[in-house]
C-alpha positions as YAML, in Angstrom:
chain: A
units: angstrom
residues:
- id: 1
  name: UNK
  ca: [0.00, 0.00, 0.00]
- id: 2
  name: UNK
  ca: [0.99, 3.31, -0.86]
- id: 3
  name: UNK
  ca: [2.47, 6.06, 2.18]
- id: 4
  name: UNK
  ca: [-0.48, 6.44, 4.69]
- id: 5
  name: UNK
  ca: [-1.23, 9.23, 7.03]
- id: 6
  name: UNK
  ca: [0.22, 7.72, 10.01]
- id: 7
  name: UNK
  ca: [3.38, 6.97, 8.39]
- id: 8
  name: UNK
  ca: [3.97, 10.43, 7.88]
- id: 9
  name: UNK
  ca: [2.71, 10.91, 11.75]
- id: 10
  name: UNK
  ca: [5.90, 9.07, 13.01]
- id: 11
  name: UNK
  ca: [7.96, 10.54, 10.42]
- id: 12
  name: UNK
  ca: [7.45, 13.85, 11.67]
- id: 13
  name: UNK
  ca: [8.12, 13.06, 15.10]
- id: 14
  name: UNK
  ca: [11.12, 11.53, 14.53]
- id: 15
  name: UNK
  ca: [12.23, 14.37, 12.37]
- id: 16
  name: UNK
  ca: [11.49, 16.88, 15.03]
- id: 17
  name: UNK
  ca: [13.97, 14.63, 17.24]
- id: 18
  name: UNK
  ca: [17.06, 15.58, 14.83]
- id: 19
  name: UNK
  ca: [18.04, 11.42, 14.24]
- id: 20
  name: UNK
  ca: [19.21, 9.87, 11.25]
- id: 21
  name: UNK
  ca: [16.63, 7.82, 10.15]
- id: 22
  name: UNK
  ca: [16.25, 4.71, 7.85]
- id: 23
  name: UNK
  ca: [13.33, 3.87, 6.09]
- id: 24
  name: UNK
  ca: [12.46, 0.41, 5.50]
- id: 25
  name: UNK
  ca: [9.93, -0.70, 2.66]
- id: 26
  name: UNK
  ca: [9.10, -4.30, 4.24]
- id: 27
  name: UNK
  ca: [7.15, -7.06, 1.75]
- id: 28
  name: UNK
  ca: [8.43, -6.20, -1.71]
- id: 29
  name: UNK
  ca: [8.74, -9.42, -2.85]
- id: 30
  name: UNK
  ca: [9.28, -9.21, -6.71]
- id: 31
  name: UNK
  ca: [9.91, -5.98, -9.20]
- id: 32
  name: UNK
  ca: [6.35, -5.07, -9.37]
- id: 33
  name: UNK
  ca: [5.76, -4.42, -5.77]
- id: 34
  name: UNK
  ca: [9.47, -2.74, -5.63]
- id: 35
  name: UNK
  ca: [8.74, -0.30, -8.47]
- id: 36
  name: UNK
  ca: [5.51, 0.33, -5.84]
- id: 37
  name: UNK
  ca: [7.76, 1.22, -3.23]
- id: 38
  name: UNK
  ca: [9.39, 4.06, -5.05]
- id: 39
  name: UNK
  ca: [6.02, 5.90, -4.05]
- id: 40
  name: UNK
  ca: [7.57, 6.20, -0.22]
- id: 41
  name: UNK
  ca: [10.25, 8.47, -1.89]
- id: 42
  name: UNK
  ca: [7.43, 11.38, -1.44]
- id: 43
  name: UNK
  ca: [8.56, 11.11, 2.27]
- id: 44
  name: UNK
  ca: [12.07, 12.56, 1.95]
- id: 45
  name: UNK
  ca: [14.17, 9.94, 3.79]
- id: 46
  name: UNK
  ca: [17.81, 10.03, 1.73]
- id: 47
  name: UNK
  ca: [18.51, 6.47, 2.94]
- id: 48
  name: UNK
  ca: [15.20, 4.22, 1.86]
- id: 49
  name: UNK
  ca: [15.95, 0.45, 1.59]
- id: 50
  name: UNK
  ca: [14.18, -2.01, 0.33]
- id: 51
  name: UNK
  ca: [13.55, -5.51, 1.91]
- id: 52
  name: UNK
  ca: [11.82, -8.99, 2.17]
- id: 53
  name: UNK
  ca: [11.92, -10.31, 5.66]
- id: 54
  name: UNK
  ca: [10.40, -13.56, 4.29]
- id: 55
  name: UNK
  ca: [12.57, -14.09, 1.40]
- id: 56
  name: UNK
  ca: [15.45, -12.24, 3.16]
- id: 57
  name: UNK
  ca: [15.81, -9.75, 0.17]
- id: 58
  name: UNK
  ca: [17.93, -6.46, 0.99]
- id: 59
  name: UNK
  ca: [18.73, -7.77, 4.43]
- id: 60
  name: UNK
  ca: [22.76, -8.14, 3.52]
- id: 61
  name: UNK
  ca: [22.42, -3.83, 2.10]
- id: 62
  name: UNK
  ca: [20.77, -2.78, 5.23]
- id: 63
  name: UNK
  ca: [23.30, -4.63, 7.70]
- id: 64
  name: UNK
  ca: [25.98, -3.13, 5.71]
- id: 65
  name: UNK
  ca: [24.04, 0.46, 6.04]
- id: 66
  name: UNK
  ca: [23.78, 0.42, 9.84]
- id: 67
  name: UNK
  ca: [27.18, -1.04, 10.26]
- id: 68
  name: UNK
  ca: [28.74, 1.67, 7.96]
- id: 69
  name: UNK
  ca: [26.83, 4.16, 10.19]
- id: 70
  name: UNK
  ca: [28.22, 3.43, 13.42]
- id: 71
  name: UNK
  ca: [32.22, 2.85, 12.52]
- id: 72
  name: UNK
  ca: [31.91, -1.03, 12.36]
- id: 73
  name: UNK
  ca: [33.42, -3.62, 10.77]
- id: 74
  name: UNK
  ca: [31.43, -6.66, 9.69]
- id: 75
  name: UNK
  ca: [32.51, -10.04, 11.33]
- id: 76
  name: UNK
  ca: [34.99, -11.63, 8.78]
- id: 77
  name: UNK
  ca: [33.57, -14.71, 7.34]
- id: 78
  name: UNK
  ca: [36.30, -17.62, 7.23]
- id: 79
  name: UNK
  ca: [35.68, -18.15, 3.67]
- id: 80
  name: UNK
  ca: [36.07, -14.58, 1.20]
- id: 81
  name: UNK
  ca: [33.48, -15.53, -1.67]
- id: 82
  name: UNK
  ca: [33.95, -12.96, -4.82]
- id: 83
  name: UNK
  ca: [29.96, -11.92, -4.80]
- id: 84
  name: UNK
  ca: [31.02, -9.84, -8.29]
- id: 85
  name: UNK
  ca: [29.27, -11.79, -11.24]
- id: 86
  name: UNK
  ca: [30.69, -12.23, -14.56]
- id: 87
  name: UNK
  ca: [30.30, -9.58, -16.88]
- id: 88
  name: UNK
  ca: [28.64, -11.77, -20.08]
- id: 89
  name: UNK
  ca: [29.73, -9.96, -23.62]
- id: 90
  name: UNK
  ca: [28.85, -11.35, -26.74]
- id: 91
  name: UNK
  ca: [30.70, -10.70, -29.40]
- id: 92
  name: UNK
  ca: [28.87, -10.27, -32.65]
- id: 93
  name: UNK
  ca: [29.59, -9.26, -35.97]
- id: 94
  name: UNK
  ca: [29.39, -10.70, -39.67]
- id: 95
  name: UNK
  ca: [30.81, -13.11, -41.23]
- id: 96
  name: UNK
  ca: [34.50, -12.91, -41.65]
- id: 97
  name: UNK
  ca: [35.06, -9.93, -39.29]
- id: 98
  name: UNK
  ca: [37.70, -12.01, -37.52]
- id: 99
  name: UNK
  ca: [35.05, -12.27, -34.19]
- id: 100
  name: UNK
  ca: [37.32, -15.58, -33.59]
- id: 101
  name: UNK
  ca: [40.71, -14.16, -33.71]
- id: 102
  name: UNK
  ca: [40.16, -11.42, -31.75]
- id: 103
  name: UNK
  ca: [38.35, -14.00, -28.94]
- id: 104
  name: UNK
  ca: [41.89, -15.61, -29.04]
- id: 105
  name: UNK
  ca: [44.11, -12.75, -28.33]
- id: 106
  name: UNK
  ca: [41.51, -11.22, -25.53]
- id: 107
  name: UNK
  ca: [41.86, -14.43, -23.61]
- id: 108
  name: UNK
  ca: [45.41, -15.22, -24.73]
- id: 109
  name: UNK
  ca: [45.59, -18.51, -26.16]
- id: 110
  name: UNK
  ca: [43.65, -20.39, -29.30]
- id: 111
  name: UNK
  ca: [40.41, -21.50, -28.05]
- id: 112
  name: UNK
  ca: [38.38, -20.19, -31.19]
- id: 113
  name: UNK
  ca: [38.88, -21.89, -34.24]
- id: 114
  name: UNK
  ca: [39.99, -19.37, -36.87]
- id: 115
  name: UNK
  ca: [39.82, -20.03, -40.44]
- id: 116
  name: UNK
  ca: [39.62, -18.66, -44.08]
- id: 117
  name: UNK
  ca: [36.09, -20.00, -44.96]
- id: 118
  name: UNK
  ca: [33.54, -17.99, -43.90]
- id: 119
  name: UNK
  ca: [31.35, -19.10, -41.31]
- id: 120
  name: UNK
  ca: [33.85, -21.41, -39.63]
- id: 121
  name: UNK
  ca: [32.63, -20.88, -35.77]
- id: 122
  name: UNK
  ca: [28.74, -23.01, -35.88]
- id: 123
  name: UNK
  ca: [28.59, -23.16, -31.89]
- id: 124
  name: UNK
  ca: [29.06, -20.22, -29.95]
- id: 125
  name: UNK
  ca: [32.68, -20.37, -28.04]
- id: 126
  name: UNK
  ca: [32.59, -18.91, -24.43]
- id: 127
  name: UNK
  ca: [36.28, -18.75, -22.32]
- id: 128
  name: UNK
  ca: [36.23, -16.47, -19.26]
- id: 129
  name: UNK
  ca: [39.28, -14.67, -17.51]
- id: 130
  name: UNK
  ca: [39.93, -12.08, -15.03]
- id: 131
  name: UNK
  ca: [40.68, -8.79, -15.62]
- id: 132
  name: UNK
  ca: [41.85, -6.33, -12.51]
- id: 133
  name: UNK
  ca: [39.78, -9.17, -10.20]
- id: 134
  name: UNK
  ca: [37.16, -9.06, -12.24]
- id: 135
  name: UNK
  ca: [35.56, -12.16, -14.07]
- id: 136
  name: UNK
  ca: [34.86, -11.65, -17.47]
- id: 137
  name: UNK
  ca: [33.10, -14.41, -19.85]
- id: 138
  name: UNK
  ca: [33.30, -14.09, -23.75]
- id: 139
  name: UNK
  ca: [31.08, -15.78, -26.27]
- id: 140
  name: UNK
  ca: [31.82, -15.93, -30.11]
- id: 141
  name: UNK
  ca: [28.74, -16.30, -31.54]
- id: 142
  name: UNK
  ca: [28.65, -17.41, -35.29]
- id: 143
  name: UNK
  ca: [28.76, -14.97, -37.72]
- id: 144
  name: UNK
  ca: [25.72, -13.58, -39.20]
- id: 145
  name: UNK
  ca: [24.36, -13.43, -42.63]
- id: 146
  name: UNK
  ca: [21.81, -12.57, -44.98]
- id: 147
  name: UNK
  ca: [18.57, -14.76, -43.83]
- id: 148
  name: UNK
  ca: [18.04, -16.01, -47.06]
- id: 149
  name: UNK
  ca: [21.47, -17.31, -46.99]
- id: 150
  name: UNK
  ca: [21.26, -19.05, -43.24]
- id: 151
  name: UNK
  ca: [20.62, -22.68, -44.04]
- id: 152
  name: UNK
  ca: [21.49, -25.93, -41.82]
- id: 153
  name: UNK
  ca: [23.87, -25.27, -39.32]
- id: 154
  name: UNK
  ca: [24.16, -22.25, -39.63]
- id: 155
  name: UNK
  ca: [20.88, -21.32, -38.93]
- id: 156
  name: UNK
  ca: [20.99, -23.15, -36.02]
- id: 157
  name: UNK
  ca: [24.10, -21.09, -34.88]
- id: 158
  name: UNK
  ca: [21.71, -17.85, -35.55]
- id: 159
  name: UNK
  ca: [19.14, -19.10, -33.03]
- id: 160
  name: UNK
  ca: [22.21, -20.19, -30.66]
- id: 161
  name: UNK
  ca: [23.09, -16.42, -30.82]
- id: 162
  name: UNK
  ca: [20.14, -14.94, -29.84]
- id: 163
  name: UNK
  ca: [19.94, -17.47, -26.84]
- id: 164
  name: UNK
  ca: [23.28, -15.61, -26.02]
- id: 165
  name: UNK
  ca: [22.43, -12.15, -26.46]
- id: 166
  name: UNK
  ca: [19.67, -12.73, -24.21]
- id: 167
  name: UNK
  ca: [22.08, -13.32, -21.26]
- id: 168
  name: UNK
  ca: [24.69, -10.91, -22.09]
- id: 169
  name: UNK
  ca: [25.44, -7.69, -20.49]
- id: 170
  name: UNK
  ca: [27.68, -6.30, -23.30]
- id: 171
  name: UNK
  ca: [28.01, -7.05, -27.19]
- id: 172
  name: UNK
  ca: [31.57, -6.12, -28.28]
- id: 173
  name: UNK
  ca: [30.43, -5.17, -32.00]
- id: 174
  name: UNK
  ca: [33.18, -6.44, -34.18]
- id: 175
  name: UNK
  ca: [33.12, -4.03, -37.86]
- id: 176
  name: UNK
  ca: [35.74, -4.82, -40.42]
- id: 177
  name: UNK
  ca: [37.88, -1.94, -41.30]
- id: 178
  name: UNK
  ca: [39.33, -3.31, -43.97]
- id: 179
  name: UNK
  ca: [36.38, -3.30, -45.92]
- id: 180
  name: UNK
  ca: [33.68, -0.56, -46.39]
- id: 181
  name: UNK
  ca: [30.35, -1.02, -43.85]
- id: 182
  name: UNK
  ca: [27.85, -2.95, -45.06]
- id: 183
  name: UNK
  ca: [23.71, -3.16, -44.37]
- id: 184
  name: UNK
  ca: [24.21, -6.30, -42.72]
- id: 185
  name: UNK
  ca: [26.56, -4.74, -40.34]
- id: 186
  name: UNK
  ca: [23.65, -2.21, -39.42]
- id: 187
  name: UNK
  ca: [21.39, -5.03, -38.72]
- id: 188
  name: UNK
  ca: [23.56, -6.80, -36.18]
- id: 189
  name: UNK
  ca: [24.17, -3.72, -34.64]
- id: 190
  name: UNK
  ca: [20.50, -2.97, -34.10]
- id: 191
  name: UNK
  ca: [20.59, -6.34, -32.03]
- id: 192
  name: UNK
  ca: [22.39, -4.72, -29.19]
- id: 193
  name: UNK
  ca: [19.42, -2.40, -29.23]
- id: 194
  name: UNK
  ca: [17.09, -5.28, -29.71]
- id: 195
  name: UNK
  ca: [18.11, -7.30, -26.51]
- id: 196
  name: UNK
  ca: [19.22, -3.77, -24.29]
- id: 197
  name: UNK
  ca: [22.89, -4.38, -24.17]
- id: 198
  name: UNK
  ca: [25.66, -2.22, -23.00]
- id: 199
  name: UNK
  ca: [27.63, -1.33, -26.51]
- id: 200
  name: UNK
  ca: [31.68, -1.82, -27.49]
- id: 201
  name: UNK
  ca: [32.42, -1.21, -30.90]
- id: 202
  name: UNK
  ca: [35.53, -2.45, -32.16]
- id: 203
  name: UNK
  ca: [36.89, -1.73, -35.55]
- id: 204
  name: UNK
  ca: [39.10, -4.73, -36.25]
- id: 205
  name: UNK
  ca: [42.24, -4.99, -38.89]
- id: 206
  name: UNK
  ca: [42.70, -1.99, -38.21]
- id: 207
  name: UNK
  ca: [46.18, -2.67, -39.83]
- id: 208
  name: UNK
  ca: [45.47, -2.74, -43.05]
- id: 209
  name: UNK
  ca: [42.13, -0.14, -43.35]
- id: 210
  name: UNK
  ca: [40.71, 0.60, -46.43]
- id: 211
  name: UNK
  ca: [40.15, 4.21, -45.65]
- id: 212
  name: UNK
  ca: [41.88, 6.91, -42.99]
- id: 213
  name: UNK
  ca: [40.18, 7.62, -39.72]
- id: 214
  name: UNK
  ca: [38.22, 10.26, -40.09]
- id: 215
  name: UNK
  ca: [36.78, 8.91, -43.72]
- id: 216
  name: UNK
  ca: [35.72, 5.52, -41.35]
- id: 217
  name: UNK
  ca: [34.53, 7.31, -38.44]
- id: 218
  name: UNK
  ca: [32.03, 9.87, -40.59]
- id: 219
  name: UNK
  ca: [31.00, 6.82, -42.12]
- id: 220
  name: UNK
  ca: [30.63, 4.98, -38.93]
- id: 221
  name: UNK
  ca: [28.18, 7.98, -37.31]
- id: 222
  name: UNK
  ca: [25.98, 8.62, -40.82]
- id: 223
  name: UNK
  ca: [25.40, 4.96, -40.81]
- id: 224
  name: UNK
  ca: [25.05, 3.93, -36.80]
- id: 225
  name: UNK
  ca: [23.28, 7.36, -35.71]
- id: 226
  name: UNK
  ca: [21.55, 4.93, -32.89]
- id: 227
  name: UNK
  ca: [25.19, 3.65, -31.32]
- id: 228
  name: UNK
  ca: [26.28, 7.77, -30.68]
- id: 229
  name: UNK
  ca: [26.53, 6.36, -26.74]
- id: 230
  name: UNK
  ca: [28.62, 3.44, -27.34]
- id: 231
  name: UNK
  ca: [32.65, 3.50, -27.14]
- id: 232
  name: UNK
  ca: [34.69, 3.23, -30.45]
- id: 233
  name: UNK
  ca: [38.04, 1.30, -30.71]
- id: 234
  name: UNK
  ca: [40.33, 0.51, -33.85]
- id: 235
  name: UNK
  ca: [42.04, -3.16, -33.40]
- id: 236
  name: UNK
  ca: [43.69, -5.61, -35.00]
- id: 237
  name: UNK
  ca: [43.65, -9.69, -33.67]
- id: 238
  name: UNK
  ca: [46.64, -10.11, -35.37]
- id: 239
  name: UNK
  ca: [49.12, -7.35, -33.96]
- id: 240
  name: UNK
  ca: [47.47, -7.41, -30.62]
- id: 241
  name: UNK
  ca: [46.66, -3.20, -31.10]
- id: 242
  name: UNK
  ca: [44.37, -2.24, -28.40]
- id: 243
  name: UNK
  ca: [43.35, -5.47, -26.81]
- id: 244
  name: UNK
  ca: [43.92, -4.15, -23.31]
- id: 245
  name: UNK
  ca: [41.76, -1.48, -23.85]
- id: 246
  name: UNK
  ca: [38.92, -3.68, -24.80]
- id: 247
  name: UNK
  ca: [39.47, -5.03, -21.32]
- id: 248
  name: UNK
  ca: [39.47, -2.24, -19.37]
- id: 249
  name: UNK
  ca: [36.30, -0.67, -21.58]
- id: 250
  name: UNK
  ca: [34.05, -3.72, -20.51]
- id: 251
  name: UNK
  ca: [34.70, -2.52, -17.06]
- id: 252
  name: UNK
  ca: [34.26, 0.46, -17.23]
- id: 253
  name: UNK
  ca: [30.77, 0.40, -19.49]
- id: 254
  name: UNK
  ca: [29.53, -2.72, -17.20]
- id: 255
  name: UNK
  ca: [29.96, -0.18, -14.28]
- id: 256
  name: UNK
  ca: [27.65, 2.36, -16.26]
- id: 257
  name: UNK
  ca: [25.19, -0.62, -17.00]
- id: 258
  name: UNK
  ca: [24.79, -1.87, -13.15]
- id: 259
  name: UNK
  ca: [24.96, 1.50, -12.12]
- id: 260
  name: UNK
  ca: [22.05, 3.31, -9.73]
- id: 261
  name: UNK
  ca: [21.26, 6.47, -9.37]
- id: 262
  name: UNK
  ca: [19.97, 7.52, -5.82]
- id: 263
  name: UNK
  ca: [15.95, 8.21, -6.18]
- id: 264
  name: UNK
  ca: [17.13, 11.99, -4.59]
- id: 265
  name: UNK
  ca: [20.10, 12.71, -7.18]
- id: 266
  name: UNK
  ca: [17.52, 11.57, -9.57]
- id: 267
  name: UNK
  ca: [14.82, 13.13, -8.79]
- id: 268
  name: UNK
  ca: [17.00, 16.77, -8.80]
- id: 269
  name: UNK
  ca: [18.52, 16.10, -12.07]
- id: 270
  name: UNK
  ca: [15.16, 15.50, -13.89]
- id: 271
  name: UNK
  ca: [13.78, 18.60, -11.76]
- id: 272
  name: UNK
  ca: [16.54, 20.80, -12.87]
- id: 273
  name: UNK
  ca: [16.21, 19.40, -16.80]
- id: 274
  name: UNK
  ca: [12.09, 20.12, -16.74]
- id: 275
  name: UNK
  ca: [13.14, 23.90, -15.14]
- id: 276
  name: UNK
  ca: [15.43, 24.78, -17.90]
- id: 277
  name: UNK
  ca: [13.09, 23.10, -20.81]
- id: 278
  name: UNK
  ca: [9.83, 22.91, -19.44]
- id: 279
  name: UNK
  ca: [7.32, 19.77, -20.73]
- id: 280
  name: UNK
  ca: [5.76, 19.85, -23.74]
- id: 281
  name: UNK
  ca: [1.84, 20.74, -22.62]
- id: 282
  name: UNK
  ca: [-1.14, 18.40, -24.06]
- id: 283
  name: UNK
  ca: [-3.33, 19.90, -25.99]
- id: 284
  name: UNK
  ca: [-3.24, 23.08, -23.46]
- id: 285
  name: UNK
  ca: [-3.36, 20.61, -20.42]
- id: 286
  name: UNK
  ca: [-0.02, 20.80, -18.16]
- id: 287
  name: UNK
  ca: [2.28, 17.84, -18.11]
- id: 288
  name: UNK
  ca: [4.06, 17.24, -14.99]
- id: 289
  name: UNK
  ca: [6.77, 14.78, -13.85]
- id: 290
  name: UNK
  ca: [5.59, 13.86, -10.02]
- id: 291
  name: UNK
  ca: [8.62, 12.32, -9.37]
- id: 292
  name: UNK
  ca: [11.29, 10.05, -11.08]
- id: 293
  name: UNK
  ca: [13.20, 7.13, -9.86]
- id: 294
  name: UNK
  ca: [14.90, 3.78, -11.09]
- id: 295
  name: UNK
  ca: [13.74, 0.45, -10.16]
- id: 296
  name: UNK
  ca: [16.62, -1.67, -12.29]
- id: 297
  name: UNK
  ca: [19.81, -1.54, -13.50]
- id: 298
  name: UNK
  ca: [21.78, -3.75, -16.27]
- id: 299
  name: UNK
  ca: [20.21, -1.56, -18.22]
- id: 300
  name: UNK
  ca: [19.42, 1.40, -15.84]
- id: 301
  name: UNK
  ca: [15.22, 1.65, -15.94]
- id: 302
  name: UNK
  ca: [14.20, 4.37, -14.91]
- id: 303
  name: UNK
  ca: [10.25, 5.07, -14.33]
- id: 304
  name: UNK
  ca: [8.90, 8.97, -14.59]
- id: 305
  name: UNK
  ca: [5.49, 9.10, -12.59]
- id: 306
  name: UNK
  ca: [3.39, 11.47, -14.29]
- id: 307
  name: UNK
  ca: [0.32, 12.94, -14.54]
- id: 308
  name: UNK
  ca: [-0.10, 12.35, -18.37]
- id: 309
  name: UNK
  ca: [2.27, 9.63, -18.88]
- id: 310
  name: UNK
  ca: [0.89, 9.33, -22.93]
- id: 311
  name: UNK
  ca: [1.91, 12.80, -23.44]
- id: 312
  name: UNK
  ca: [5.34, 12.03, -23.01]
- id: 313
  name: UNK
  ca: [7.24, 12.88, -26.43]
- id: 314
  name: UNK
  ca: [9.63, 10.92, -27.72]
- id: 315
  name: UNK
  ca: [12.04, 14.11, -28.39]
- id: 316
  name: UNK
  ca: [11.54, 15.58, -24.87]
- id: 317
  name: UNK
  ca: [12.37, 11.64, -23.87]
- id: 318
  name: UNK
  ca: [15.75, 12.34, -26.13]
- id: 319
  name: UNK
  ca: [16.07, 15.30, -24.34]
- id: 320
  name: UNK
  ca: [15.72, 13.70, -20.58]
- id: 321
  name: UNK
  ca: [17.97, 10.71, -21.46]
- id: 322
  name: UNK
  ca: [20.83, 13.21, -22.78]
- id: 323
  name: UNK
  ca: [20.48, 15.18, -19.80]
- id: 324
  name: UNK
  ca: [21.01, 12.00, -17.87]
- id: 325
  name: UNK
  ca: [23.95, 11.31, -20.11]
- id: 326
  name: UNK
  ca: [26.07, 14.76, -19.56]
- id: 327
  name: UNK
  ca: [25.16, 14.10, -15.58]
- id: 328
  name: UNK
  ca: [25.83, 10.32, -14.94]
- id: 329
  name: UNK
  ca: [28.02, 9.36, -18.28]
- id: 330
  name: UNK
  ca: [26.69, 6.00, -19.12]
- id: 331
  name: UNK
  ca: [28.96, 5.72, -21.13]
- id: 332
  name: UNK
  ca: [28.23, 2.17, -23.62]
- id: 333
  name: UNK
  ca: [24.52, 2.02, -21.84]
- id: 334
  name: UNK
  ca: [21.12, 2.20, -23.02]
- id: 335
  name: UNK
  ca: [18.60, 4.27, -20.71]
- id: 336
  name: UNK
  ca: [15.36, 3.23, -20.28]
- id: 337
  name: UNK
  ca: [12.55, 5.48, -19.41]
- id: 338
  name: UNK
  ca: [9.45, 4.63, -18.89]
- id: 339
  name: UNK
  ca: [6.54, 7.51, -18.31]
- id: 340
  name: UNK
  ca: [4.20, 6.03, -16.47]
- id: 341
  name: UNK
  ca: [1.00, 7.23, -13.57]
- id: 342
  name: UNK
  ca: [0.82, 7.21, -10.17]
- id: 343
  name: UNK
  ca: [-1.98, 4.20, -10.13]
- id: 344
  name: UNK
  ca: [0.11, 2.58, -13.49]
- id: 345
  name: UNK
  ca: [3.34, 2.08, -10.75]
- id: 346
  name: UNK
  ca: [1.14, 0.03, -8.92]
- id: 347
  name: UNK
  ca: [0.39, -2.69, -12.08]
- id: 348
  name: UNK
  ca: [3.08, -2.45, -13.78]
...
């Protein structure tokens, strides 16, 4: 249920007392009920957390909280468990691009088979490593091609690829340089989009380009207007140029793609944004933003509770999520928002 009357009773007296406070959300059980919960933002309280005393959800972040609070240290468990999970990329690209070759010299030995013929890798090849502590799992997915020309295996590989994509948190987008861009490579960029992936674009054989940078970099933006976000780097698999950097890019955009944004530094940015370029009004009716706040990350979600949620344009949208951009970076990341109203947060 939504704030009540009384809740805001004992708020106010424990305001009035000068205390830090937390406020706990108890019995949000699944995403639904915690996008619900944003609703108790309306109350002011900086530190909100939300938990599941029967499922013992956000029990470990509160203990942590109060702890942190009062100087302490936690109790050192006997066993150190890395709770970091793997960062998933995908690495997708057409035919040819050299998706393989570049798998072997990120991990640093041949796993991938690499060949001439086109279309060599059928089953997608996944080899993790660790990169500054971090665990980092890649998967060469077959190279894609025209549908008309996917038969046997190969269309098997292009279903095995989507079942990839679906678990990924990054596609590392592998372009040929040494070759002008291509419609197909369009299309299997717009899967990133499709499936909500953090972006890494990687312009391999770099070494022997058919074109200088600039010429491949205008060509890159006219053609992939929707990838402006994503990080560009120019390889080559066979010289080893600018494989570290891959590495170190994955981290960095995977922090950008499980990042959150406190519902208060939210809810100022998008205040300040609507200030300087007020909403768009509805057919003379005034559009209002309530409040904002994100209820997921990996890719951040963010939900703006409105009034007219339908009036929502997509260019003011544009406008929002580069605001959000020039704050936070996100850097690689897709940004969701999603207008909805006050009695919408509860179904949703």
């Amino acid at each position: 249920m939504p704030p009540q009357d009384e809740d805001k009773k004992y708020l106010l007296e424990i305001q009035k007392q000068k205390r830090a406070c937390f406020l706990l959300v108890n019995k949000l059980d699944n995403q639904v009920e915690e996008l619900a919960g944003y609703e108790f933002a309306s109350l002011g309280i900086k530190e909100m957390f939300f938990i599941s005393v029967s499922h013992n959800k956000g029990l470990n972040t509160l203990t942590n909280a109060i702890l942190k609070y009062f100087h302490l240290k936690p109790l050192e468990s006997p066993i150190h468990l890395s709770t970091n999970p793997a960062i998933q990329v995908g690495i997708i690209g057409r035919v040819n691009v050299g998706k393989s070759s570049l798998l072997n010299a990120l991990i640093e030995q041949e796993r991938a088979l690499v060949s001439e013929i086109p279309g060599t890798t059928i089953d997608p090849v996944d080899q993790s490593i660790s990169h500054h502590n971090q665990e980092i799992c890649f998967v060469d997915t077959a190279g894609l091609r025209q549908r008309s020309k996917v038969e046997g295996l190969e269309k098997f590989a292009l279903d095995r690829t989507r079942k990839v994509l679906e678990k990924s948190h990054i596609a590392l987008l592998v372009l040929d340089a040494s070759t002008p861009f291509v419609e197909l490579d369009e299309k299997i960029a717009s899967l990133a989009g499709e499936y909500n992936l953090g972006v890494i674009v990687v312009f391999n054989k770099w070494d022997i380009k058919h074109a200088g940078f600039e010429t491949i970099i205008e060509d890159f933006k006219h053609k992939f207007k929707f990838l402006q976000y994503a990080p560009l780097l120019t390889t080559s698999a066979i010289s080893k140029r600018h494989i570290l950097q891959i590495k170190d890019k994955i981290l960095e955009v995977y922090a950008y793609f499980s990042m959150r944004i406190s519902t208060s530094t939210l809810n100022q940015t998008i205040i300040e944004a609507t200030e300087k370029h007020p909403l768009p009004s509805d057919h003379g009716k005034i559009v209002r933003i309530y409040y904002s706040t994100q209820f997921a990350s990996c890719p951040p979600q963010i939900a703006l509770v409105m009034n007219r949620p339908k009036a929502l344009h997509f260019s003011y949208k544009r406008y929002l999520t580069n605001t959000l951009r020039a704050k936070f970076g996100f850097l690689g990341t897709p940004i969701l928002l999603l207008a909805r109203g006050k009695e919408e947060t509860l179904q949703t």
